[in-house]
C-alpha positions in Angstrom: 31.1 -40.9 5.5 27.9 -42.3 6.8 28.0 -39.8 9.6 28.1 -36.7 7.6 25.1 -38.1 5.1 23.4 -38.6 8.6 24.1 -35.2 9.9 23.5 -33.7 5.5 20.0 -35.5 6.7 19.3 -34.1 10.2 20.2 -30.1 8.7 18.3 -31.1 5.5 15.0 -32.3 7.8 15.7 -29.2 9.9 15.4 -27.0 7.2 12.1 -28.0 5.7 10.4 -28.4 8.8 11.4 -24.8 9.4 10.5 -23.8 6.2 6.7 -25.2 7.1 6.7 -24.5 10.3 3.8 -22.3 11.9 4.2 -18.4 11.4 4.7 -16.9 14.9 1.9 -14.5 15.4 3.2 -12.1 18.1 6.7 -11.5 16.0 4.0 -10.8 12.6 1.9 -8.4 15.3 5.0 -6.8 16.2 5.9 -5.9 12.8 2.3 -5.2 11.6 0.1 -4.3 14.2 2.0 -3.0 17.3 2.8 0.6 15.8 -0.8 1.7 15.7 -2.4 -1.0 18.5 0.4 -1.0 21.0 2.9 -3.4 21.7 0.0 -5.5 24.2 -2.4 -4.2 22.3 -3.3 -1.3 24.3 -4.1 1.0 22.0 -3.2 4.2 20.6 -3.7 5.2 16.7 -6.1 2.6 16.7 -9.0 0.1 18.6 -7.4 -1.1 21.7 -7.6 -4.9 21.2 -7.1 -6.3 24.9 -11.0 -4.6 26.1 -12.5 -7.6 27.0 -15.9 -5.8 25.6 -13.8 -6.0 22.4 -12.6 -9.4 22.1 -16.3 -10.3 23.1 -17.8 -8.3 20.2 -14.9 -9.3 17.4 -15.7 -12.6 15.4 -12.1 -14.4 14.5 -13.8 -13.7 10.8 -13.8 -9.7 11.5 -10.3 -10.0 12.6 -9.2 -12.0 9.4 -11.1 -9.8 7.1 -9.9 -6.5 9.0 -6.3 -7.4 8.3 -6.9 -8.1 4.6 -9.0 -5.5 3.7 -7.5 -2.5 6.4 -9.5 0.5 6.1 -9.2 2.3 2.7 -9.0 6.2 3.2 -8.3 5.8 6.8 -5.1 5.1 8.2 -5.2 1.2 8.3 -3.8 -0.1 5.0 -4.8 -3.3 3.2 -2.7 -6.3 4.3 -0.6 -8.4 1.6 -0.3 -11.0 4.3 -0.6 -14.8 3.5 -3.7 -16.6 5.1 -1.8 -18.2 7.3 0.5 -15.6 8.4 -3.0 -13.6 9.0 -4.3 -16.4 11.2 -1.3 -16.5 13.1 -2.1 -12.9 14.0 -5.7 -13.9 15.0 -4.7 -16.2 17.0 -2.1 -14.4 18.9 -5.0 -11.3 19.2 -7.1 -13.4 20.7 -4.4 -14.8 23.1 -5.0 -11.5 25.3 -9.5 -12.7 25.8 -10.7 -13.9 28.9 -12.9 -15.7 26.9 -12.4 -19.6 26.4 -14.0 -19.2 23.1 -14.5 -16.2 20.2 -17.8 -15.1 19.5 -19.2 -16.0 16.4 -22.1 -14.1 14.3 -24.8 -15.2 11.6 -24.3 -13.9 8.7 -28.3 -13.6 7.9 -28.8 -9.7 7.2 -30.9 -8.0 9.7 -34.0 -6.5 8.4 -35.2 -2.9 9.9 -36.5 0.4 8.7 -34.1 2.5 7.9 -35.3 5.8 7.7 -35.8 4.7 11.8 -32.4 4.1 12.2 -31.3 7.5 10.3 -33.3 9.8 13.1 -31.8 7.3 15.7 -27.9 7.7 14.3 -28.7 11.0 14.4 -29.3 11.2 18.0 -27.7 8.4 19.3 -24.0 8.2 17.3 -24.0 10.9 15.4 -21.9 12.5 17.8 -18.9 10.6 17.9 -19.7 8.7 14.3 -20.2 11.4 12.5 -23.1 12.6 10.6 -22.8 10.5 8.0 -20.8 7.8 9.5 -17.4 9.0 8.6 -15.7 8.6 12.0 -13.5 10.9 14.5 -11.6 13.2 12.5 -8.1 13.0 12.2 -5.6 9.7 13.0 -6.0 9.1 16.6 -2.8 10.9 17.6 -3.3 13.4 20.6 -2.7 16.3 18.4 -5.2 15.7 15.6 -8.4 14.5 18.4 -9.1 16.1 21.5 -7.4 15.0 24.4 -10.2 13.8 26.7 -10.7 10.9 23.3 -8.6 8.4 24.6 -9.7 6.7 21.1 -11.1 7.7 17.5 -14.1 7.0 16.9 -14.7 4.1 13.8 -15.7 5.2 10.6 -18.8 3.2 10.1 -19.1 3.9 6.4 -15.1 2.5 5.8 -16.0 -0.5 3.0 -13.5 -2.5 5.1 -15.3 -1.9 8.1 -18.7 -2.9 6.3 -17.2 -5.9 4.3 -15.9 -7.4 7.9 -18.7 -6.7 10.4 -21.7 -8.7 9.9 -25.3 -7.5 11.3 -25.5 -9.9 13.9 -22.3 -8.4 15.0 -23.1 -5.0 15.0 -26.1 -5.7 17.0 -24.0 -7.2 19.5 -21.9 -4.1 19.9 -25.0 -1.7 20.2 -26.2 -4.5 23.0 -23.6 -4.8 24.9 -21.6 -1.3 24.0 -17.6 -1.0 24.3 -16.9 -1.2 28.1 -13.4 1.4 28.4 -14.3 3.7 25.2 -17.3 6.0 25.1 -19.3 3.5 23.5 -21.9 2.9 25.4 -24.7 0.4 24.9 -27.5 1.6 23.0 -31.3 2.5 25.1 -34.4 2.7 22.7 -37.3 4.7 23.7 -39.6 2.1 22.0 -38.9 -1.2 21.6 -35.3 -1.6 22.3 -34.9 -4.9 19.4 -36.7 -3.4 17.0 -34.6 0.2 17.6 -31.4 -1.6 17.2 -32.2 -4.1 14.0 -33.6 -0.6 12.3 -29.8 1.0 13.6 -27.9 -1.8 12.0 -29.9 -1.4 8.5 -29.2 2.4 8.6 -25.3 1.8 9.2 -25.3 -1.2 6.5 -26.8 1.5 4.2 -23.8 3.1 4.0 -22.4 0.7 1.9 -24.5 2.6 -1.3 -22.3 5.9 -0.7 -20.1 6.0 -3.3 -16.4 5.1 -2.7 -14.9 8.4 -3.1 -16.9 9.9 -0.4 -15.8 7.2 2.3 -12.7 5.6 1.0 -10.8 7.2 -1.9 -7.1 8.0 -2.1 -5.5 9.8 -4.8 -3.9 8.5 -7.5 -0.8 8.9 -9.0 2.6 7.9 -10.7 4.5 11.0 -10.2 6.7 10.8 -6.6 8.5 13.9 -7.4 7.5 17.2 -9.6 10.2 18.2 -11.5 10.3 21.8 -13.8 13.0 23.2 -15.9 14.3 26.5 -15.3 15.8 28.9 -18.0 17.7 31.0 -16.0 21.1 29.9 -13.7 21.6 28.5 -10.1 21.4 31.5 -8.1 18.6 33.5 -10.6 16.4 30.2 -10.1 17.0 30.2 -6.1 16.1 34.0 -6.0 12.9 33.3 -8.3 11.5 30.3 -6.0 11.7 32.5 -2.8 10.0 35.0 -4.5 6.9 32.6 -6.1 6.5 30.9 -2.8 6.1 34.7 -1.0 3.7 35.8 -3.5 1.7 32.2 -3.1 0.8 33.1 0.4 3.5 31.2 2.1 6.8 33.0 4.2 9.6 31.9 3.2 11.8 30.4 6.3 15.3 30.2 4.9 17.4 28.9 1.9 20.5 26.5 2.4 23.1 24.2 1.0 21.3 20.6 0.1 23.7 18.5 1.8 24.0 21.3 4.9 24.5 19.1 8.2 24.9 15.8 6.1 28.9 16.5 5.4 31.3 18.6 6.9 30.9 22.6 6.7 32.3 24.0 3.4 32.5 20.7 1.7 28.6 20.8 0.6 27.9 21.1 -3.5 27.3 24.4 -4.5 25.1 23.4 -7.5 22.7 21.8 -5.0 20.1 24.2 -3.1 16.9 23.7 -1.0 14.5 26.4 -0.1 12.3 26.4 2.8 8.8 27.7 3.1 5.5 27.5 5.0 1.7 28.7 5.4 0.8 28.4 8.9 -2.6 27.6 8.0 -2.9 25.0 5.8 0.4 23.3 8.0 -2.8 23.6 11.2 -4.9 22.1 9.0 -2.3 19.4 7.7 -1.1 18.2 11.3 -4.3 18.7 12.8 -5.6 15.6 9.9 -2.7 13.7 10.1 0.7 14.5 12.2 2.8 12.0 10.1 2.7 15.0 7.5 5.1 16.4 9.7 7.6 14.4 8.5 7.6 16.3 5.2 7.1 20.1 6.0 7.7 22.8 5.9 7.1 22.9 2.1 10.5 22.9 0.4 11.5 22.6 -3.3 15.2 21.6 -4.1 17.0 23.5 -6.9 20.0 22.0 -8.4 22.4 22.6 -11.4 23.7 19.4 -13.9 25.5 19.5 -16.8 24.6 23.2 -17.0 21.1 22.8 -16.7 18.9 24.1 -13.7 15.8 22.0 -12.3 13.4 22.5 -9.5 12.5 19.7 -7.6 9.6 19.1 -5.2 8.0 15.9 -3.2 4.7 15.3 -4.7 2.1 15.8 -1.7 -1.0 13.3 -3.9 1.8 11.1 -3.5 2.0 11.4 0.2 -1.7 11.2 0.1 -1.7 7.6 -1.3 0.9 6.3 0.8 -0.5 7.7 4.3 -4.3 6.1 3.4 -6.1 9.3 4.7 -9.1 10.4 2.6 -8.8 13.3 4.9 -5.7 14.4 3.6 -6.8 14.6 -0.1 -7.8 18.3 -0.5 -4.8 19.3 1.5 -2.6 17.3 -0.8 -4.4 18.0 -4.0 -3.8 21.7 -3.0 -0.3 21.5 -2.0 0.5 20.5 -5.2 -1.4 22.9 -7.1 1.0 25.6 -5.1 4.0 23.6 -5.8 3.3 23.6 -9.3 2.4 26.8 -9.3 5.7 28.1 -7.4 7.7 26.7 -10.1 5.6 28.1 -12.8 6.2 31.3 -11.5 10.0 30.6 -10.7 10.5 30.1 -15.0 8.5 33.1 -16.1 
């Protein structure tokens, strides 16, 4: 008896000390970070995070907020992380510096003339930046960036990237420049201190552009768009390959819902998907964002139920929200204006 309340004991200790025990970090950054960073941080969607030029411009504060806050409208999401389980990540991050110690940045805001700093963005980062600080276009995936970018380019403007990067730190990465990326350090034709403090009050100006120009996603509850049809199964079918043809799109072919998911023949006849595409706007779509791809070509499900025919269609706003992209938005607002409309046309 006393040995099993000793051993009831020893599992019971166990357990709680596991329960408080120290969230690993690489095994969070595996499941968080890797997909995007690389599994050693070498990059790919996103900033490669083992450039010592990097990890000697990145305060352990940047880092933390980074993770919480992500970058709304781009492709980094906002992290629902504990503190601690963020910290773990931090720490394991900066596991790959050569550094004994991480940097660390006043806070004090730099003071400069920004109208300066505008004609100096213009010349000096405009390029990769963007004219208005909005970043490389498209996710960092070869096919949306051109191939000789090894890595997009930040969106300055990003509230997450404002709200995590203090001055000070800014400066330090015009200074010293990103040694691997084409970030060079920045060269002043006047006075190279007072060039840079009037750089870093031009870029923290972008924190007055409104949120829907730098950040927004679109909103909404609907996942799927659903419309009744008044006529039968095959009627409907005939109707939708006709709207999406007359909507600018070419239709690619019309089959059985559960086709290649069961055995041939055994597929419900009452369930139907047809297949369409515009060329165009799928360019456009990949070109923005190639995880689209998952979810073309455009397709609208038509099924029969209890004598009643509905069309059925993934809503792209939807798709919009969960892929981050402020990119994306026109695309997506405008992929389901044609989806709607298809199905209008499909009842009349």
């Amino acid at each position: 008896m006393r040995y099993r309340i000793i051993i009831f004991l020893l599992l019971f200790l166990t357990a709680g000390f596991q329960a408080h025990a120290a969230p690993d970090g690489g095994e969070l950054y595996a499941r968080n970070c890797a997909a995007c960073h690389g599994e050693k941080g070498e990059s790919g969607i996103g900033v490669p995070l083992t450039l010592p030029s990097f990890q000697a411009t990145a305060s352990d504060d940047y880092l933390r907020k980074t993770i919480r806050l992500g970058r709304p409208g781009r492709v980094m999401p906002a992290s629902t992380l504990s503190d601690t389980e963020i910290d773990a990540i931090v720490g394991f991050i900066r596991g790959w510096g050569r550094q004994s110690r991480a940097p660390s940045f006043p806070t004090t805001p730099i003071q400069g003339n920004v109208e300066h700093g505008s004609r100096l963005f213009a010349t000096q980062c405009a390029t990769c930046h963007g004219a208005n600080g909005e970043g490389g276009k498209g996710t960092g995936v070869t096919f949306s960036r051109p191939r000789d970018q090894q890595i997009m380019a930040p969106a300055l403007n990003n509230p997450g990237f404002l709200a995590a990067a203090s001055d000070a730190m800014i400066k330090a990465i015009l200074v010293k420049g990103r040694d691997g990326t084409p970030m060079s350090h920045f060269t002043g034709k006047e006075s190279a201190l007072e060039d840079i403090n009037d750089l870093v009050s031009f870029i923290r100006s972008f924190e007055k552009i409104p949120k829907h120009l730098t950040a927004a996603v679109l909103e909404t509850e609907q996942a799927v768009l659903i419309k009744d049809s008044p006529y039968d199964l095959a009627t409907t079918i005939a109707n939708v390959k006709l709207a999406a043809i007359s909507n600018n799109f070419i239709f690619i072919r019309e089959q059985r819902l559960a086709y290649g998911l069961v055995p041939e023949g055994q597929e419900d006849p009452r369930q139907h998907i047809v297949y369409f595409c515009n060329f165009n706007m799928l360019n456009s779509a990949l070109a923005t964002d190639p995880r689209v791809g998952l979810f073309l070509p455009c397709r609208i499900t038509v099924v029969e139920q209890n004598g009643k025919v509905k069309m059925m269609a993934v809503n792209p706003k939807r798709l919009s929200k969960i892929f981050n992209n402020t990119e994306l938005n026109a695309l997506c607002d405008e992929m389901t204006k044609r989806y709607l409309a298809i199905m209008e046309d499909a009842t009349i």
